[in-house]
N, C-alpha and C positions, 0 to 999 in steps of 0.2 A: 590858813596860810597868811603870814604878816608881810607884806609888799611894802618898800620902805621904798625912796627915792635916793641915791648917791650920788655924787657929781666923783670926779676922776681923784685920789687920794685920797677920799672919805672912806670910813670905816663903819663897821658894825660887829659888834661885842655878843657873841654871845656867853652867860653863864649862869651857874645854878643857883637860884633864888634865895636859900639859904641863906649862905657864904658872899653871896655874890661874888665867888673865887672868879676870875676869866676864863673860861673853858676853850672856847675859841674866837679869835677875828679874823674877820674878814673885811680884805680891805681891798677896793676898788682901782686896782696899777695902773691900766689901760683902757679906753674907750677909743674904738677905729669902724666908724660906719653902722654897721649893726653888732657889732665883737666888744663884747668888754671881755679883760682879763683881771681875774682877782685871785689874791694871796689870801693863803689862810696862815696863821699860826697857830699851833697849838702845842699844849706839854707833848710831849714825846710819847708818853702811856695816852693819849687822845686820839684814837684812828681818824684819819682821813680819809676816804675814798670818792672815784667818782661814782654816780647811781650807778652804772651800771657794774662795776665792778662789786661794788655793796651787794646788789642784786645777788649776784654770783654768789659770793661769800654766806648772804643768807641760806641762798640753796644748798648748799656744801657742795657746791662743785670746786672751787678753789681748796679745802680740806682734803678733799677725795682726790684731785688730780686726774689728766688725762689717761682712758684706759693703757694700762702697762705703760703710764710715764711712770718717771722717778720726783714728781712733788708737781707743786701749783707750778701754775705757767704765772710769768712775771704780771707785774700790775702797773 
């Protein structure tokens, strides 16, 4: 794990080593006490999630849906 330090409007790039195209940033909007709030951008075809939703997805529960729903519950 790469543990970086950011102060509040600083950023951090991730992308593919390659290209060095930008795949994602992430940038530091708010810090309030123990809460920081951070922005990601990325292309549009670059999923986002948070772990636990990820998690889900991995599992194919979001795929599969709840039983005798009709699709994934929202994210």
């Amino acid at each position: 794990m790469l543990v970086l330090t950011r102060k509040s409007k600083e950023s951090v790039v991730i992308g593919g080593s390659d290209t060095f195209e930008r795949m994602l940033k992430v940038t530091v909007v708010e810090i309030q006490g123990e809460r920081v709030r951070l922005g990601f951008e990325a292309d549009a075809d670059v999923p986002v999630h948070r772990l636990e939703v990820w998690e889900r997805i991995r599992a194919g529960e979001l795929r599969r849906g709840p039983p005798g729903g009709a699709g994934a519950p929202a994210q």
